[in-house]
C-alpha positions as CSV (number, residue, x, y, z in Angstrom):
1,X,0.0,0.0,0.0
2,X,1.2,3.4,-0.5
3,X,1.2,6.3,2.4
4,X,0.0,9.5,0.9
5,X,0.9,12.5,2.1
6,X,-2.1,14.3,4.7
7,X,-0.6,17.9,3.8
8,X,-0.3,18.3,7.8
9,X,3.2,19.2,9.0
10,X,4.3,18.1,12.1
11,X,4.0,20.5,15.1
12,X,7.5,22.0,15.6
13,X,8.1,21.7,19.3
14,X,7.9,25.0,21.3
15,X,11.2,27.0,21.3
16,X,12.5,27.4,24.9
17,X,14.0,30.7,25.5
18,X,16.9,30.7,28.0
19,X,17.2,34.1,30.0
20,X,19.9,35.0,32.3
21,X,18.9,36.0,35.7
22,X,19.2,39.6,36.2
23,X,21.5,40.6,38.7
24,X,20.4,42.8,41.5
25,X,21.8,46.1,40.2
26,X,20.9,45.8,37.4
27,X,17.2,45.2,38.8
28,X,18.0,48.6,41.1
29,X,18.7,50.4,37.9
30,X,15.8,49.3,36.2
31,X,13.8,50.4,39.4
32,X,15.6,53.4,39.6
33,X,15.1,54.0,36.0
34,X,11.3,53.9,36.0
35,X,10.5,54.9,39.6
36,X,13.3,57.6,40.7
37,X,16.2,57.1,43.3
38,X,15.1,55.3,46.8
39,X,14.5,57.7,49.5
40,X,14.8,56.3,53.1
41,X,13.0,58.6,55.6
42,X,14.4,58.9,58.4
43,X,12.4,60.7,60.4
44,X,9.4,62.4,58.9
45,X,8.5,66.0,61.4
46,X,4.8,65.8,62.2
47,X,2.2,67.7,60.4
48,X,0.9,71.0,62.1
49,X,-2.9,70.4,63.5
50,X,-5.3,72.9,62.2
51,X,-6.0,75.6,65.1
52,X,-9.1,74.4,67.3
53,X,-12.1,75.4,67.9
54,X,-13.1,76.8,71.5
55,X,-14.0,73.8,73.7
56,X,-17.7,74.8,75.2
57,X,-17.9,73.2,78.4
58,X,-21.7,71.8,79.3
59,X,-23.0,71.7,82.7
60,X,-23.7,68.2,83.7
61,X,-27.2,66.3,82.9
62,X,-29.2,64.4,85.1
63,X,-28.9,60.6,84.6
64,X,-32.2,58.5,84.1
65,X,-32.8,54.9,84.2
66,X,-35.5,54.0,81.7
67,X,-37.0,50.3,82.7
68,X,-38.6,49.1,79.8
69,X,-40.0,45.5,81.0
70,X,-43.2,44.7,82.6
71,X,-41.2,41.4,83.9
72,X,-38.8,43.3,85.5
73,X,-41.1,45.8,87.4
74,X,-42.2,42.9,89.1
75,X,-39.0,41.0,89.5
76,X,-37.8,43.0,91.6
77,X,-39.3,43.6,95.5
78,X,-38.9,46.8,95.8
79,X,-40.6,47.9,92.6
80,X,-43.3,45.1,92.8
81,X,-44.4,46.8,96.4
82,X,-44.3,50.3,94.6
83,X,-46.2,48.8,91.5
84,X,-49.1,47.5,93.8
85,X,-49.8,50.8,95.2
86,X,-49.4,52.8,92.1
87,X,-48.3,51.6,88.6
């Protein structure tokens, strides 16, 4: 029998590229390149806080306990005598 030829090549195998690490300057001069010389701070003086506003000083208000519990009202002796005689 005779082969005849498909007209398909053979896939070439994929090319593999060898690269040479880069060393580390020449990494810092790429860096330095694109993103300007490295700046260490070494101490950084703190920002001056915007002038404030006069404190206004409150009197003190009078503290409240709100009971919100019908359960509790009579839970508890003392208010359970109070509730009897006037809820």
């Amino acid at each position: 029998y005779m082969h005849l030829d498909s007209g398909r090549k053979e896939a070439q195998p994929p090319q593999i590229l060898h690269r040479q690490p880069l060393e580390d300057r020449e990494l810092e001069a790429i860096m330095e390149r694109e993103f300007g010389p490295v700046r260490t701070r070494l101490y950084t003086p703190p920002k001056p806080r915007p002038a404030t506003e006069e404190v206004v000083i409150r009197p003190p208000k009078n503290k409240y306990l709100i009971v919100d519990g019908y359960n509790v009202i009579f839970a508890w002796p003392d208010l359970a005598q109070q509730a009897r005689s006037d809820l």
